[in-house]
C-alpha positions as CSV (number, residue, x, y, z in Angstrom):
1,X,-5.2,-45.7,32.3
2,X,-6.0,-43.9,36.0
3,X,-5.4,-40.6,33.9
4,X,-7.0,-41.7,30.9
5,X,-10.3,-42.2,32.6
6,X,-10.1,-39.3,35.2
7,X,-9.7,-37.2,32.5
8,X,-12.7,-39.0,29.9
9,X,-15.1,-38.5,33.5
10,X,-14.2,-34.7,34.0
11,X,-14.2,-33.7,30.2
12,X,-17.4,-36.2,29.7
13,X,-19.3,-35.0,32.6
14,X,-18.8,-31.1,31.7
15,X,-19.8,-31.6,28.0
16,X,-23.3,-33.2,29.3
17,X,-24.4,-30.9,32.1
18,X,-26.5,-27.7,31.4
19,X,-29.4,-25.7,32.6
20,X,-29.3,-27.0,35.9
21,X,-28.9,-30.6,34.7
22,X,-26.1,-33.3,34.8
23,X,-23.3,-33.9,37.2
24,X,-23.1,-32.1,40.8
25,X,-19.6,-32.7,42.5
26,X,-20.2,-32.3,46.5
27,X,-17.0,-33.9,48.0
28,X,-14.0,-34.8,46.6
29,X,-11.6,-35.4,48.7
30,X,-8.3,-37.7,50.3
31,X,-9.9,-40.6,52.5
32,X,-7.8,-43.2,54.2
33,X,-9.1,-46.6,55.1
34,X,-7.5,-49.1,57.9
35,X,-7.3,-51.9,54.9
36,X,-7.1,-50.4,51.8
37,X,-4.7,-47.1,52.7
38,X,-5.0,-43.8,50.9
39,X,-7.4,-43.1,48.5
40,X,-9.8,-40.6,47.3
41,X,-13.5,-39.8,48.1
42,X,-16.4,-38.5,45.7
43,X,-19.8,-37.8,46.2
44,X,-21.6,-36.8,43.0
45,X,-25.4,-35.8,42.6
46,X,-26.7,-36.1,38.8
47,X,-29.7,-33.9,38.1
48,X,-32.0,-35.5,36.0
49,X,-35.7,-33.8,36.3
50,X,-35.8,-32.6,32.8
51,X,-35.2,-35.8,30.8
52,X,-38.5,-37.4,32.4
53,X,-42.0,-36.9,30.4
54,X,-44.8,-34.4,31.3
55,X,-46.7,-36.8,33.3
56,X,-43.6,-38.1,35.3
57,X,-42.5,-35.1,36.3
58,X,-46.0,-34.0,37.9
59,X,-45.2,-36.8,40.7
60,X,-41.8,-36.7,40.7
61,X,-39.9,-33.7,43.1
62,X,-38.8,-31.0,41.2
63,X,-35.6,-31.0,42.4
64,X,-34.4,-35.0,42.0
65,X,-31.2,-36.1,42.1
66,X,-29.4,-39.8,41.9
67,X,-26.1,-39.8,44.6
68,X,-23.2,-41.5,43.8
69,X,-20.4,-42.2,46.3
70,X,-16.9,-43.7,45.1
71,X,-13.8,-44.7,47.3
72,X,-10.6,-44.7,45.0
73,X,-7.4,-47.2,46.0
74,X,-7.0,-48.1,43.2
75,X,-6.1,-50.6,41.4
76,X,-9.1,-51.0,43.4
77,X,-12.6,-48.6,43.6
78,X,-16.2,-49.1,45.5
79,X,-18.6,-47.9,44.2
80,X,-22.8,-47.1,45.3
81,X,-25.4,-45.4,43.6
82,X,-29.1,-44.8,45.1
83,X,-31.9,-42.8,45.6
84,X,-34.3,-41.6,48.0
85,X,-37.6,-41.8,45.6
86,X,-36.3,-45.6,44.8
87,X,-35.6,-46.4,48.3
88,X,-35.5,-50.3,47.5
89,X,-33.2,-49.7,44.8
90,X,-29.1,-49.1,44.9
91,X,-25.9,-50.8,42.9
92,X,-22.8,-51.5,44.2
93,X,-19.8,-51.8,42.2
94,X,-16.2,-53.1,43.4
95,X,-13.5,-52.9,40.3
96,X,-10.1,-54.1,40.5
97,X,-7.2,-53.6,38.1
98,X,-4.6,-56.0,36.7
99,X,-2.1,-56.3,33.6
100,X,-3.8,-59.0,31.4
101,X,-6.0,-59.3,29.2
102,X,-9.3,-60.7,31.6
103,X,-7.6,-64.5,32.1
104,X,-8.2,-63.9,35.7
105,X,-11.4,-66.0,36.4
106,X,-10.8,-65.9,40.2
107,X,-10.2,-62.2,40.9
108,X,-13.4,-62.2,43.5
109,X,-14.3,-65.1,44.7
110,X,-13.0,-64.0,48.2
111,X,-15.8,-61.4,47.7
112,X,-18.6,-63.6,45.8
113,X,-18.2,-66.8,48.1
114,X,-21.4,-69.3,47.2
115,X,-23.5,-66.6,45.3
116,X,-23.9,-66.4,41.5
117,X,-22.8,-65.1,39.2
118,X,-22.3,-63.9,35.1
119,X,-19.6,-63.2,33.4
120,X,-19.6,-60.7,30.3
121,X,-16.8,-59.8,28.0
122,X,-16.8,-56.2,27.0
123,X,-15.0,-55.4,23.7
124,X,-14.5,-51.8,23.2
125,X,-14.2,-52.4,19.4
126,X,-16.5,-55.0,18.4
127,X,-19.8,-55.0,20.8
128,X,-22.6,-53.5,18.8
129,X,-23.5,-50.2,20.3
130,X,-26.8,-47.8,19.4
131,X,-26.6,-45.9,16.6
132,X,-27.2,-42.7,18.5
133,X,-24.8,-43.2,20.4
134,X,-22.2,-43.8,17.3
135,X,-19.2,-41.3,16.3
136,X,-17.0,-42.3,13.6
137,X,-14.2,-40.8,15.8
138,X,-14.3,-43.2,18.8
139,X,-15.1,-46.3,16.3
140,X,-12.5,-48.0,17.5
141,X,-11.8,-50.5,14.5
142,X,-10.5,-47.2,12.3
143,X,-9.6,-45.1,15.4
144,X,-5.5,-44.8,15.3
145,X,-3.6,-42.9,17.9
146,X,-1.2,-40.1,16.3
147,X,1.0,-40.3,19.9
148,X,1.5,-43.7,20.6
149,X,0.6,-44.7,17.4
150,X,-2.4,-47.9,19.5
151,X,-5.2,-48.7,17.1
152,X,-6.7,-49.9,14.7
153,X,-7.8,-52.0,16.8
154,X,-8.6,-55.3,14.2
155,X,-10.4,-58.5,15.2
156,X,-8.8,-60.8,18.1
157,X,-6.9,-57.2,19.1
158,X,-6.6,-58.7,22.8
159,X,-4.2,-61.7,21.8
160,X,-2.6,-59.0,19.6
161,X,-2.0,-55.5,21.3
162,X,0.4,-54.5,23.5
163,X,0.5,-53.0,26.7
164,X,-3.1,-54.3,27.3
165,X,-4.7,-54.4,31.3
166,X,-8.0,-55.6,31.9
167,X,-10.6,-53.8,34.5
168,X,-12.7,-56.8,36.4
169,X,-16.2,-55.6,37.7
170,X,-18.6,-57.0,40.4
171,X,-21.8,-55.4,40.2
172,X,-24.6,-56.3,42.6
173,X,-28.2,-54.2,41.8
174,X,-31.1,-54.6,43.9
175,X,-34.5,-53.8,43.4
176,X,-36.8,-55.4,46.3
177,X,-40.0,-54.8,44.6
178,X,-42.1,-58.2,44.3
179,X,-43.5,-58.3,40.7
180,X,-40.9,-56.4,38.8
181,X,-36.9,-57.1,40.8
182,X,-35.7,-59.6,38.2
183,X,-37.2,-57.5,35.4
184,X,-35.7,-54.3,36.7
185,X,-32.1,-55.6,37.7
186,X,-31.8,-57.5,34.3
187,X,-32.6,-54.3,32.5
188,X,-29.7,-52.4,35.1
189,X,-26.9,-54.8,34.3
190,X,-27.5,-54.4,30.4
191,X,-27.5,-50.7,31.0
192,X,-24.4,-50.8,33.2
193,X,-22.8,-52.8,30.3
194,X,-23.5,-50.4,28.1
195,X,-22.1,-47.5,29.7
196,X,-18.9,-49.6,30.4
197,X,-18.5,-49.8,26.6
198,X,-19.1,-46.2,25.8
199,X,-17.0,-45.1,28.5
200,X,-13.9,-47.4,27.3
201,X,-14.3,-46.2,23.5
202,X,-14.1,-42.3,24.9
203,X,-11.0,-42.8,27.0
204,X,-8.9,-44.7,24.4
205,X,-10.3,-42.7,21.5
206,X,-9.1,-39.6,23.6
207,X,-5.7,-40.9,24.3
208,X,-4.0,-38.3,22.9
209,X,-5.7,-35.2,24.6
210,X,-4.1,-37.4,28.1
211,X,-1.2,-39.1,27.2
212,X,1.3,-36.5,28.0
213,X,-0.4,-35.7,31.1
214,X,1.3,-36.5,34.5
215,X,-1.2,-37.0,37.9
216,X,-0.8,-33.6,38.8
217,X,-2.1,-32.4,35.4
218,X,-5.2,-34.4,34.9
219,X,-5.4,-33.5,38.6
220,X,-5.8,-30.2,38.1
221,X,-7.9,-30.5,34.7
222,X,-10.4,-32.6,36.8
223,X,-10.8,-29.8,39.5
224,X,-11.0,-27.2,36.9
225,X,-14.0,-29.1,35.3
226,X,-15.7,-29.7,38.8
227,X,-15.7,-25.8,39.1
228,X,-17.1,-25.3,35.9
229,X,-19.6,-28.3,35.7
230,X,-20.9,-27.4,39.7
231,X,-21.4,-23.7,38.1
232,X,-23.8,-24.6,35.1
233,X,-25.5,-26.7,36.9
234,X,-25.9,-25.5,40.6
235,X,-26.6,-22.2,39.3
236,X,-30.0,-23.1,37.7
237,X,-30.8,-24.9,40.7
238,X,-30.5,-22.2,42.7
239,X,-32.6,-20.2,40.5
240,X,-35.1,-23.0,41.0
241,X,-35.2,-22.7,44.4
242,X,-35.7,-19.4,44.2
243,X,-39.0,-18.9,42.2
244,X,-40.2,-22.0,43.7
245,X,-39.8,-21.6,46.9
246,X,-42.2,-25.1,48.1
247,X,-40.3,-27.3,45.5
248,X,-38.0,-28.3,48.7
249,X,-40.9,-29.3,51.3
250,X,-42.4,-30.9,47.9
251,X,-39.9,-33.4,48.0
252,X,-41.0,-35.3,51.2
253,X,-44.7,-35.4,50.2
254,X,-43.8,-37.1,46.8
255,X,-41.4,-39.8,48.1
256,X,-44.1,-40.9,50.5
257,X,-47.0,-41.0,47.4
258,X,-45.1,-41.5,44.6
259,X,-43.4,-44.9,46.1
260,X,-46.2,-46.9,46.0
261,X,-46.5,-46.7,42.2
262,X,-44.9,-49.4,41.2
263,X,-45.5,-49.1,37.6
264,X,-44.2,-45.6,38.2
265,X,-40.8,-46.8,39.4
266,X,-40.1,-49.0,36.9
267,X,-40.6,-46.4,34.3
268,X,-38.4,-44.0,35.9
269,X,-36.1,-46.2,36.7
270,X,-35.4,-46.6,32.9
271,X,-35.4,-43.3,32.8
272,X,-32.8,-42.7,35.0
273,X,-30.2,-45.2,33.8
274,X,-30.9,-44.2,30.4
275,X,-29.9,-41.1,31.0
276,X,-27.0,-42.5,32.4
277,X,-25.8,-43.6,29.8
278,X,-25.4,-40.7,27.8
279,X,-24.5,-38.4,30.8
280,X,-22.1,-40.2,33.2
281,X,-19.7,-42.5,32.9
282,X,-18.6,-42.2,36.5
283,X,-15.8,-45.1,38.2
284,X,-17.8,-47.5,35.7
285,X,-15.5,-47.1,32.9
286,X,-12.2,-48.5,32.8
287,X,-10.2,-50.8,29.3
């Protein structure tokens, strides 16, 4: 699975990012920490300008970005996404990794303590997903795997399949804007749900582009994707900054008007994690 979904994030990522939009990669890197030991560092900028109407983009900076930073030990991952033009917004993720099949109803209360909490199932082969988001070749239910011969995946496949792990999620969004917080961080978790089930149909309906790959391979694949991905999409930006020379100092003047539109955050909020979605499946994704 750690190769399945490096490789589904590197090949996803590539596919979605053109003409100076979709997914940055600015560090990624080994990073040690005292507790949790070796691991890896990314920090990721997703260009998103474009997918906004007319009207937004007039009082939105021309040159907008969402930054996402992930620590890797896995079988556990942090995870933090914010902005600067949503300052009172951000979403922390923690993920850890075990070999069942999501029995483990205790995995973080040393992290949740008193607070509150939801539980959701996510079944990669049953949950209803978009229709414009639908490919018969990642519909799981018909989906069978000529290397390791896993699928079709049939109705109570969890009690059934074998080797199965589960990927537990705490996710913790926060929107301190009085009138529209529970609105907007409902509306964030159903996204974030959502791009959990895409991402988990990609990576098993790709299984047998990975399967034969060791660390070193999909290590290398994910490198060679960073170069290409940073090239279609930093090289418009640059081309950006070059005919519009202001768009930079624009930046501060909009964060400091545009943040007091409330009705204009909320809308480009959705937006954003719309695009999400269909763009980047980032550490979210995991079966």
């Amino acid at each position: 699975y750690r190769i399945g979904q490096l490789y589904m994030i590197s090949k996803h990522s590539h596919e979605q990012s053109d003409r100076g939009e979709g997914v940055e990669v600015v560090q990624n890197e080994p990073f040690e920490d005292p507790m949790h030991g070796q691991g890896q560092f990314t920090e990721k900028r997703v260009y998103l300008n474009s997918k906004l109407p007319s009207w937004a983009r007039a009082v939105v900076p021309k040159i907008f970005y969402v930054t996402e930073k992930a620590w890797n030990y896995y079988p556990y991952t942090i995870t933090g996404l914010h902005c600067s033009f949503l300052p009172k917004f951000s979403i922390h993720i923690e993920t850890k990794y075990e070999d069942n099949k999501g029995i483990n109803d205790n995995i973080f209360d040393s992290e949740l303590k008193d607070q509150e909490r939801e539980v959701c199932f996510v079944d990669i082969a049953y949950d209803d997903i978009p229709d414009r988001y639908y490919k018969e070749s990642e519909d799981l239910r018909y989906f069978k795997s000529e290397k390791t011969s896993r699928g079709m995946l049939q109705e109570g496949w969890r009690d059934t399949q074998h080797p199965i792990m589960c990927s537990y999620k705490l996710v913790t969004v926060k929107f301190e804007v009085w009138g529209l917080q529970t609105r907007v961080e409902q509306f964030v978790h159903k996204v974030i749900r959502d791009v959990l089930l895409l991402g988990h149909r990609q990576a098993f309906a790709w299984v047998d582009e990975w399967i034969d790959m060791t660390w070193d391979d999909v290590r290398n694949y994910e490198s060679k994707m960073h170069e290409q991905t940073n090239i279609k999409v930093c090289h418009e930006q640059a081309e950006h900054s070059t005919t519009n020379p202001s768009s930079l100092d624009a930046i501060d003047i909009h964060d400091k008007t545009s943040v007091c539109g409330f009705s204009i955050l909320f809308f480009f909020l959705v937006f954003v994690f719309c695009f999400f979605v269909s763009l980047h499946r980032s550490t979210f994704c995991s079966f």
